[in-house]
SETOR-83808 format. One record per residue (C-alpha): y, x, z. Coordinates in steps of 0.02 Angstrom, whole numbers, plus 50000, padded with zeros to 5 digits. Example, Ala and Ser with C-alpha at 12.3 -4.5 7.8 and 13.67 -1.06 7.14 Angstrom:
BEGIN
@y:49775&x:50615&z:50390
@y:49947&x:50684&z:50357
***
This chain:
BEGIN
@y:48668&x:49863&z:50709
@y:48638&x:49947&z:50869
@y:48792&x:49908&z:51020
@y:48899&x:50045&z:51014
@y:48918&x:50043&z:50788
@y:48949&x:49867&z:50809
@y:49096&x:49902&z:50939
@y:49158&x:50032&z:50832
@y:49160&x:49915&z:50674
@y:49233&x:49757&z:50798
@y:49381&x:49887&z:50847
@y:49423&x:49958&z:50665
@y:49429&x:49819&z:50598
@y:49535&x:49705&z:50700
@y:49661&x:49877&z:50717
@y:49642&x:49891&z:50520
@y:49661&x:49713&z:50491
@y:49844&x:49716&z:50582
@y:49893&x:49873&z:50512
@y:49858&x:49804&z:50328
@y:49940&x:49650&z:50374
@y:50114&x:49709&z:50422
@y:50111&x:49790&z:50243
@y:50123&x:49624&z:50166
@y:50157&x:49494&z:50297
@y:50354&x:49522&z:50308
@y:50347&x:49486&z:50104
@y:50384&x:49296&z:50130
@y:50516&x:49332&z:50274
@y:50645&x:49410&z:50168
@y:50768&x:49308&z:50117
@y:50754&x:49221&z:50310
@y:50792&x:49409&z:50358
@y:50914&x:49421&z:50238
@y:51005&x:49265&z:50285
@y:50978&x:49287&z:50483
@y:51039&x:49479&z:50481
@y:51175&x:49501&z:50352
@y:51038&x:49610&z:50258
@y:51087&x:49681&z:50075
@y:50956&x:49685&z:49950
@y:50967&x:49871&z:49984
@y:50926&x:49845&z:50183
@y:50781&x:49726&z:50132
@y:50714&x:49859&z:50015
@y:50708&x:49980&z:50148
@y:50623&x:49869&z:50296
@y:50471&x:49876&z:50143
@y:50484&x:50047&z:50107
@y:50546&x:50125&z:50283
@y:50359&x:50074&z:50328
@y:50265&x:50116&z:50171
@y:50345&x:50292&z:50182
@y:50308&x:50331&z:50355
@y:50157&x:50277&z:50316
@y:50116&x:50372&z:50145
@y:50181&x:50545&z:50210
@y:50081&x:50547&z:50381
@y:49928&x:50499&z:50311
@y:49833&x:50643&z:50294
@y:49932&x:50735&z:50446
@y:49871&x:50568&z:50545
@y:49665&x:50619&z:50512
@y:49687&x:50805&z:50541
@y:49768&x:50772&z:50716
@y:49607&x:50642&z:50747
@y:49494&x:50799&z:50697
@y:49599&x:50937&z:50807
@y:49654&x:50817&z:50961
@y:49522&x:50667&z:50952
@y:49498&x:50533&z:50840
@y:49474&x:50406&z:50983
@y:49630&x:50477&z:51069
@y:49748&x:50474&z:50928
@y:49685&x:50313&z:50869
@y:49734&x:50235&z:51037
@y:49905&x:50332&z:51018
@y:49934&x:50231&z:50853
@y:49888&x:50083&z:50913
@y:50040&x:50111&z:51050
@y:50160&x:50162&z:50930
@y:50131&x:50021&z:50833
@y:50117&x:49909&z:50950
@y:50282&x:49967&z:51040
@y:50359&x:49981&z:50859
@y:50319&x:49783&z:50823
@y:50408&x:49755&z:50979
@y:50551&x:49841&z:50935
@y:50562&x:49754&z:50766
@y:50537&x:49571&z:50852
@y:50690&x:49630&z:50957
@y:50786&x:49714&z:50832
@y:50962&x:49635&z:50834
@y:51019&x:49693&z:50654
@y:50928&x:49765&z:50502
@y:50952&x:49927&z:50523
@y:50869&x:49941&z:50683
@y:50752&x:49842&z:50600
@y:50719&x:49982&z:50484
@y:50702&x:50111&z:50610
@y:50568&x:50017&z:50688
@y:50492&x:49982&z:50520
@y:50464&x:50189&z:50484
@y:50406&x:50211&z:50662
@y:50252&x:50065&z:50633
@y:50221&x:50152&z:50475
@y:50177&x:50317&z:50598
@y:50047&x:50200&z:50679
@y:49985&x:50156&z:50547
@y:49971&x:50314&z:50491
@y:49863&x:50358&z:50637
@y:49752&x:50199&z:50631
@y:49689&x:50172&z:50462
@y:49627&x:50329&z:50412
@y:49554&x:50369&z:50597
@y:49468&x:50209&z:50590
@y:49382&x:50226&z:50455
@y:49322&x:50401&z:50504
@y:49259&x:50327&z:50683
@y:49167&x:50190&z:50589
@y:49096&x:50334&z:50461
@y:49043&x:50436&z:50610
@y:48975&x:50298&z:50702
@y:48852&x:50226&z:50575
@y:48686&x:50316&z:50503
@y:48702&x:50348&z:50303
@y:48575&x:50195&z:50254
@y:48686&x:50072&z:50366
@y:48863&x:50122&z:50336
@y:48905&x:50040&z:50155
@y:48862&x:49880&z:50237
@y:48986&x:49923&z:50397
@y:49119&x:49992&z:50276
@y:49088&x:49835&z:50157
@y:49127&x:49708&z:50328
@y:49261&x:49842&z:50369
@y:49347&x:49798&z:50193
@y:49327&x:49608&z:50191
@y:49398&x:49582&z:50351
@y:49529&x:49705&z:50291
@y:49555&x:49620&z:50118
@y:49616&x:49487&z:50205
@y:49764&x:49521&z:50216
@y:49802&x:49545&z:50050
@y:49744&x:49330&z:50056
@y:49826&x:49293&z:50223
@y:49980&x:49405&z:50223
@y:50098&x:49299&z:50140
@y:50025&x:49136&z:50192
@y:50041&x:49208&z:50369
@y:50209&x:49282&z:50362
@y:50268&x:49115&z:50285
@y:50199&x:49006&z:50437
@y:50252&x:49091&z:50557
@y:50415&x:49153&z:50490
@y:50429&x:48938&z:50461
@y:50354&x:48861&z:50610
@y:50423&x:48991&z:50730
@y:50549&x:49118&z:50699
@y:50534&x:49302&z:50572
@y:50537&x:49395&z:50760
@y:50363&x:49329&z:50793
@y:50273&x:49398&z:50630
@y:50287&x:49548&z:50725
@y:50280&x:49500&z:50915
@y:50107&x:49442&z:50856
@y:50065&x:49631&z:50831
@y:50098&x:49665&z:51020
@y:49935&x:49567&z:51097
@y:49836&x:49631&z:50987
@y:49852&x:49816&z:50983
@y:49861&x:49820&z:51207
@y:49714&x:49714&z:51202
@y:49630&x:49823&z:51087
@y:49662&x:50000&z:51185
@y:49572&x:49965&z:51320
@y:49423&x:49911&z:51218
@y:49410&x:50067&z:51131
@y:49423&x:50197&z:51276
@y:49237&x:50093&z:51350
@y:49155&x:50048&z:51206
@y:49191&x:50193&z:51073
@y:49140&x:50378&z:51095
@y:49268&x:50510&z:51059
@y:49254&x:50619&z:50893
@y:49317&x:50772&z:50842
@y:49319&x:50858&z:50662
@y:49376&x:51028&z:50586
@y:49516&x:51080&z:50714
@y:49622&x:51128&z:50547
@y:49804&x:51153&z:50623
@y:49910&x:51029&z:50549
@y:50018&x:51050&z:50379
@y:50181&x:51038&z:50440
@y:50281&x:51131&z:50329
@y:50191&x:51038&z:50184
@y:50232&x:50873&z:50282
@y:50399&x:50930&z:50283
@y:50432&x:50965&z:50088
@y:50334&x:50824&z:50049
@y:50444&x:50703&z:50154
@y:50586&x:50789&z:50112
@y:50535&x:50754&z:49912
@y:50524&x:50551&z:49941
@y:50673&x:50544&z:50022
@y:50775&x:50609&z:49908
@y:50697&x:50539&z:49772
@y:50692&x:50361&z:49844
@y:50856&x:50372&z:49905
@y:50937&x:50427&z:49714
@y:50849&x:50267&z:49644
@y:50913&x:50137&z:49783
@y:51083&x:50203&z:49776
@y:51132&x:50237&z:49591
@y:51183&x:50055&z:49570
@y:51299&x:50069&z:49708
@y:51376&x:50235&z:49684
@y:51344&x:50273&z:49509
@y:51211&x:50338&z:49406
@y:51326&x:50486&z:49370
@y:51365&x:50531&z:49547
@y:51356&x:50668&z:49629
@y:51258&x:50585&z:49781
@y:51125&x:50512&z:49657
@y:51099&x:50680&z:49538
@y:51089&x:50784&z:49704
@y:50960&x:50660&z:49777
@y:50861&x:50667&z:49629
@y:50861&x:50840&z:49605
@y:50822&x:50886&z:49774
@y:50700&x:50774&z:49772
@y:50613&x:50843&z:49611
@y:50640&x:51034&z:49655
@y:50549&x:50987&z:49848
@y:50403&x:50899&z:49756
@y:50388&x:51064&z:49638
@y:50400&x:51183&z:49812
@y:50246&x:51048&z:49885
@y:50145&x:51099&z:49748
@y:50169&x:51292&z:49749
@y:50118&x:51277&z:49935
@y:50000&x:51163&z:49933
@y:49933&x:51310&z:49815
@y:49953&x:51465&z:49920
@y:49913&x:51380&z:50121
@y:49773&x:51411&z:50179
@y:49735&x:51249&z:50269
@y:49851&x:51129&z:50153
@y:49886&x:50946&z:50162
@y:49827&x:50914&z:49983
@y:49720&x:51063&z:49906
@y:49803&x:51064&z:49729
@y:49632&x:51138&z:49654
@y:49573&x:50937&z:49656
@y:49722&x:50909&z:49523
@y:49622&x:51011&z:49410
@y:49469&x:50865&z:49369
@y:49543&x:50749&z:49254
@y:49457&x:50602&z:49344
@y:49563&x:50647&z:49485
@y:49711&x:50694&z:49422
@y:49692&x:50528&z:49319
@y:49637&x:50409&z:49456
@y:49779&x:50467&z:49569
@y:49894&x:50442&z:49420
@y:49848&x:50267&z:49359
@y:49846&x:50202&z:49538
@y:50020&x:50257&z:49556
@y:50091&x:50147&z:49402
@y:49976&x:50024&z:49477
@y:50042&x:50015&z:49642
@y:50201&x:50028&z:49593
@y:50220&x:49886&z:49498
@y:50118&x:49772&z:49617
@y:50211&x:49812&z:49752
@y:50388&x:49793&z:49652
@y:50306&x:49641&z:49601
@y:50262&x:49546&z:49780
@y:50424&x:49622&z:49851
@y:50521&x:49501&z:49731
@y:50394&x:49361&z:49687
@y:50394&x:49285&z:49859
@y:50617&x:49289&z:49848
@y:50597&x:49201&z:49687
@y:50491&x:49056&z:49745
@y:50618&x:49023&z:49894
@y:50795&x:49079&z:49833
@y:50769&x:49008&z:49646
@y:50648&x:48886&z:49654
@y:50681&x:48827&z:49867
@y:50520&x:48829&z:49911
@y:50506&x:48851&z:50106
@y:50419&x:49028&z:50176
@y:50248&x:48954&z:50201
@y:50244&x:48838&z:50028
@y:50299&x:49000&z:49956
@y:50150&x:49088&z:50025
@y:50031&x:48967&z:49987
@y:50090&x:48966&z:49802
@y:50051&x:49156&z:49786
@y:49859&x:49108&z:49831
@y:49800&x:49109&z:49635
@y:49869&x:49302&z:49631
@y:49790&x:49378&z:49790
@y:49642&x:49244&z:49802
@y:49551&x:49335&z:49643
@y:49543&x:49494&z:49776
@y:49371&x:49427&z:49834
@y:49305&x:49348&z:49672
@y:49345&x:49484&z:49547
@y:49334&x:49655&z:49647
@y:49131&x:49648&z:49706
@y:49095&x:49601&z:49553
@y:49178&x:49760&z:49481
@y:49105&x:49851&z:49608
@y:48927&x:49789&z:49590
@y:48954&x:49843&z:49415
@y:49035&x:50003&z:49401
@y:48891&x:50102&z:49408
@y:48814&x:50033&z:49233
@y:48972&x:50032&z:49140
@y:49077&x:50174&z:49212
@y:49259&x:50153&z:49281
@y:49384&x:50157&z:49153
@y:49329&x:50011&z:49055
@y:49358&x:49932&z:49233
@y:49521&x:50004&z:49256
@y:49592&x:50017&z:49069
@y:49572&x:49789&z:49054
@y:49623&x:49792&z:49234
@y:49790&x:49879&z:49207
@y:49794&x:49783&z:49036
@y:49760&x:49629&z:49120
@y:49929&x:49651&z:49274
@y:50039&x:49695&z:49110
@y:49996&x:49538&z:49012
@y:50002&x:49449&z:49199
@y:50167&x:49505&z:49229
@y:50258&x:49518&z:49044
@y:50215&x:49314&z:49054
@y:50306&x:49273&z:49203
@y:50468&x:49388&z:49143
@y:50452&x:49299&z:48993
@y:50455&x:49103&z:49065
@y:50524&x:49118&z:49235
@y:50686&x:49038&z:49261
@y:50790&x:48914&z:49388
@y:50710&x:48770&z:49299
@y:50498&x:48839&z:49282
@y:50392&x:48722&z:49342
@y:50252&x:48824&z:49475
@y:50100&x:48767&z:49374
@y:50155&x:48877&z:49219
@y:50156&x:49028&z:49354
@y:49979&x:49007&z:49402
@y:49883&x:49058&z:49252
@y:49998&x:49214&z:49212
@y:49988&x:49262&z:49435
@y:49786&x:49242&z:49421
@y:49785&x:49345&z:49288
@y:49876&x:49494&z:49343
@y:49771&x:49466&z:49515
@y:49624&x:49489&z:49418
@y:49675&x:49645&z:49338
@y:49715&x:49739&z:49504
@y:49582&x:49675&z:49580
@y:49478&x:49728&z:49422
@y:49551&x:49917&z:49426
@y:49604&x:49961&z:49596
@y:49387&x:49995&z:49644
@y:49355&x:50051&z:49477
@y:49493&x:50171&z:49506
@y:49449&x:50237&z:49679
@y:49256&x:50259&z:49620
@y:49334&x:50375&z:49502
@y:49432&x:50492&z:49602
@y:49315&x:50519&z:49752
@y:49149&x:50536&z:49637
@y:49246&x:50674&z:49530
@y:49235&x:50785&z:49700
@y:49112&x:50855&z:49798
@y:49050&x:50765&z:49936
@y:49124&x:50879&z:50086
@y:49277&x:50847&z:49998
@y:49279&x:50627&z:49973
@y:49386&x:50620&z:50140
@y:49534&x:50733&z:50063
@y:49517&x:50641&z:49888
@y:49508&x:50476&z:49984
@y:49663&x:50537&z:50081
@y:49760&x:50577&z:49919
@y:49681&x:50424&z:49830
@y:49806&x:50322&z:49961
@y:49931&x:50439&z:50000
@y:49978&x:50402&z:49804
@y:49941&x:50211&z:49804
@y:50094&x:50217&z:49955
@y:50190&x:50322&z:49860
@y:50172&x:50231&z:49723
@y:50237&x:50046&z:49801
@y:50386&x:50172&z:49877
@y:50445&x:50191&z:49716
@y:50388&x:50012&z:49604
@y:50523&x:49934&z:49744
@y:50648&x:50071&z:49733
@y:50651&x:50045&z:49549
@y:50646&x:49868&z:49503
@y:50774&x:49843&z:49640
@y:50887&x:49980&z:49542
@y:50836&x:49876&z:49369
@y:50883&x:49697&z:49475
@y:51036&x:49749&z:49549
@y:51088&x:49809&z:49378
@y:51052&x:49641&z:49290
@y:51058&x:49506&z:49435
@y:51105&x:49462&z:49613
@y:51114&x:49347&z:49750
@y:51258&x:49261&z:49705
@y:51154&x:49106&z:49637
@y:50972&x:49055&z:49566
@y:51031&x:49082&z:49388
@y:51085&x:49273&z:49436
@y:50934&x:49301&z:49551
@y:50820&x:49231&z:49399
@y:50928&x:49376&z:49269
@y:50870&x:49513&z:49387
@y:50706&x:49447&z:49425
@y:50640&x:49427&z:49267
@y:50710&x:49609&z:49228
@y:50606&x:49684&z:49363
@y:50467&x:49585&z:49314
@y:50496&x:49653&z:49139
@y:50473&x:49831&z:49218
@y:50324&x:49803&z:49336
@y:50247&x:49749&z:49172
@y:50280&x:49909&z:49086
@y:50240&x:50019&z:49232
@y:50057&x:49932&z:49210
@y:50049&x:49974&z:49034
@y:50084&x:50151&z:49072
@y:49944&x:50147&z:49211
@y:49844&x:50108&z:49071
@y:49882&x:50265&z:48974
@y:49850&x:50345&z:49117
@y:49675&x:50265&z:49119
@y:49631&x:50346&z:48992
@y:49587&x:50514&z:49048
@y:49444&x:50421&z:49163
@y:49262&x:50464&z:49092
@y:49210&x:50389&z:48955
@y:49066&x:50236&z:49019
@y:48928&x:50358&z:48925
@y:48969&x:50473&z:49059
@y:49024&x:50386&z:49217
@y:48973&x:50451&z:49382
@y:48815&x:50352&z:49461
@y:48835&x:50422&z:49643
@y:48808&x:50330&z:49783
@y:48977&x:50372&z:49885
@y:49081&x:50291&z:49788
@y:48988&x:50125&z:49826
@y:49068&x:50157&z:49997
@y:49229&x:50215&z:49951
@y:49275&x:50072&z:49872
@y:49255&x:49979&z:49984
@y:49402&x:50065&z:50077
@y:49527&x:49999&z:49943
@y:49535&x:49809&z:49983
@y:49683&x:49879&z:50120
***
C-alpha cells in the first residue's frame, strides 16, 4: 500500500469503526438508562431509533453532498457533528434530550459512513481495493463483537455518560488527521434530493410514530390511523417522485430487477427482526435474569462472535453456489434461532440453553446478510453499485426502525416492567415476532436467482465486504 491509501484506510476506518459502534454499543445500557433517567420503554425505543432514523434517511443525501461540496470536507463535518452530538448525549440531563442528541449523531453518521467508504474507493487502484475494503470491514465488524461487550464495561465500570464521551477524542483527533493526510474528492455535483428527503422522512415518521404509540393511545385512535396513513400515502408520493425527478434520491427504475427489488426486501425482514431482537435481548439478560451490563455483554458473544467465522466463508463461496441458497438457510437459520429462545426463555432459563439457539440465529445473519448484498449490487450496472449500495442500507436502517417499533408495540401489549415474570411475557412475544419477520425474509428470498444462474462478477466481492457495519 503506498502512504497516502494507507492514511485513507487508517482514517475510514477508525471514523467507521465509531460510527458502527454507537449503533450497538448503547444496547447493554438500557435498562441503566432507564433506571438513571425515568425513561419509558417508549423513550428507550426512541434513543435506538432517533439515531437509526437520522441515520437511514440522510444516507444517500450524506454522499451526494460529499460529491457536490467535497467528500473530505463533509466527512470532517460529520465527524464534528458527531462528535459534538456524543457530547451532548454524555451531558444530556433527561432522555429526551437524550434523544435529540441521538437523531443529530445519526446525521454524522450519515455523513461518515458512506463518504468513507467512497474516499477509501477513490483512493485505492481496482487490483488493491477488495483487500482495503476487506480491512475496512473487519475493523468495522467489530463492532457488531465489541459493541455490547463495550457498552456493558463501560456503562459498569464507569458510568452510561461515558459510552459516548468516548466518541469525543476520537472524532477531534481524527479531523485534523484527515485535512494532512487525505486528498479532497469530488463526484457528480447532482443537487441534492430534498424534496424526496422530505417525503421520505416525512413517511418514517409517521409510520414509526403510529406503531410506538398505538399501545398507549389506542389502536383505534385517531392519532395512530392518521400516523399510519400519512405515513403510507408519503411513502406512495416518494415513489411517484422518485419516478418523475430528474436527479432522485433512489431511481425507482432499480425496483424493476427482481434481485433488487428482492435483496432490498429480504434485508428489511432481516434487519428488522435482528435489530428488535438485540434491542430486547441485552434487557432480558439484566432485568430477568440480573446479569450486570458487561456479563450481559459478554453472554451475547456466541450470537455476534459467528460474524467473523460464518460470513467469509459465505463470501468466499457465493460465487460457486449463487446467493439465495446463502440467504434462504440464513433467514431460515435467525427464525429457528429465534422461535427457540421465545419458546424456552423465562425468569428461571438457565444461560447455557440460550447459547445454542443465539449461535444459531448468528449464523444465519451472518450467513445471509453478504449473500444478500452480493445480490442487489451485482443485479445493476456497475456505474450504478454506489446508488444500489446506498439503497441496499438505506433499507437495512429502515428496516431495524421498524423490527423495534414493532416488537415494542407486540411487548407492551403482552408484558412490562413491572417484574421479571411480566418482562419475560413480553419478551418472549417479541421474540415470537422477530422469528416470524425472519421467516417472511425468507419468502422474500426467494425471488433471488436461482444458484444455476447467480451472478459471478467481481464487484460484489467488494461490496460485501461493506455489510459487516
Amino acid at each position: 500500500m503506498r502512504t497516502r491509501p494507507s492514511w485513507v484506510l487508517a482514517v475510514a476506518s477508525v471514523a467507521s469503526l465509531m460510527v458502527a459502534l454507537d449503533a450497538l454499543v448503547v444496547t447493554t445500557a438500557l435498562p441503566t438508562i432507564r433506571t438513571h433517567l425515568g425513561a419509558s420503554i417508549e423513550q428507550l425505543e426512541w434513543t435506538v431509533n432517533a439515531y437509526t432514523l437520522s441515520f437511514a434517511v440522510l444516507l444517500m443525501t450524506g454522499a451526494a453532498l460529499g460529491d457536490r461540496f467535497g467528500r473530505r470536507r463533509m466527512f470532517a463535518a460529520g465527524l464534528a457533528i458527531f462528535a459534538g452530538a456524543s457530547a451532548a448525549c454524555g451531558l444530556a440531563p433527561n432522555v429526551g434530550l437524550l434523544i435529540a442528541a441521538r437523531a443529530v449523531q445519526g446525521a454524522g453518521a450519515a455523513l461518515v459512513m458512506p463518504l468513507g467508504l467512497t474516499l477509501l474507493s477513490a483512493a485505492y487502484a481496482p487490483e488493491h481495493r477488495a483487500r482495503a475494503l476487506g480491512i475496512f470491514s473487519g475493523v468495522t465488524g467489530l463492532a457488531v463483537l465489541g459493541g455490547p461487550v463495550v457498552g456493558g464495561a463501560i456503562t459498569q465500570g464507569i458510568a452510561w455518560q461515558w459510552i459516548f464521551w468516548i466518541n469525543v477524542p476520537i472524532g477531534l483527533l481524527t479531523i485534523p488527521v484527515l485535512f494532512r493526510r487525505v486528498e479532497e474528492s469530488y463526484g457528480p455535483r447532482s443537487a441534492p434530493d430534498i424534496a424526496g428527503l422530505a417525503l421520505v422522512t416525512g413517511a418514517a415518521l409517521g409510520i414509526v410514530w403510529g406503531l410506538v404509540r398505538g399501545n398507549s393511545v389506542g389502536w383505534g385512535s385517531v392519532e395512530v390511523i392518521a400516523a399510519l396513513v400519512v405515513g403510507g400515502l408519503l411513502v406512495v408520493a416518494f415513489a411517484l417522485w422518485e419516478r418523475r425527478t430528474p436527479e432522485p434520491m433512489l431511481p425507482m427504475g432499480m425496483f424493476a430487477s427482481r434481485p433488487f427489488s428482492s435483496g432490498n426486501a429480504t434485508i428489511f425482514f432481516l434487519s428488522a427482526a435482528l435489530y428488535g431482537a438485540v434491542f430486547f435481548m441485552a434487557q432480558f439478560l439484566q432485568t430477568v435474569q440480573h446479569h450486570g451490563p458487561l456479563d450481559a455483554g459478554v453472554r451475547l458473544l456466541p450470537w455476534t462472535a459467528t460474524l467473523f467465522i460464518v460470513a467469509p466463508i459465505t463470501g468466499a463461496r457465493i460465487s460457486r453456489f449463487g446467493e439465495r441458497p446463502f440467504a434462504l438457510a440464513g433467514l431460515l437459520l435467525q427464525a429457528a434461532g429465534m422461535g427457540w429462545i421465545a419458546l424456552i426463555a423465562g425468569p428461571d432459563v438457565a444461560y447455557w440453553r440460550l447459547v445454542a439457539p443465539l449461535a444459531i440465529a448468528g449464523c444465519g445473519v451472518s450467513m445471509a446478510m453478504p449473500a444478500i448484498q452480493s445480490a442487489v449490487v451485482s443485479s445493476v450496472a456497475p456505474a450504478s453499485i454506489g446508488k444500489a449500495s446506498g439503497a441496499f442500507n438505506m433499507m437495512r436502517q429502515f428496516g431495524g426502525v421498524f423490527g423495534i417499533a414493532t416488537l415494542v408495540a407486540v411487548f407492551t401489549g403482552a408484558g412490562s416492567y413491572g417484574s421479571a415474570h411480566l418482562f419475560s411475557d413480553g419478551f418472549t412475544a417479541a421474540i415470537g415476532v422477530a422469528a416470524g419477520l425472519s421467516a417472511l425474509g425468507a419468502v422474500a428470498a426467494l425471488g433471488l436467482p436461482r444458484p444455476q444462474v447467480a451472478t459471478v462478477s467481481a464487484p460484489s466481492c467488494s461490496e460485501i465486504a461493506t455489510s459487516i457495519e
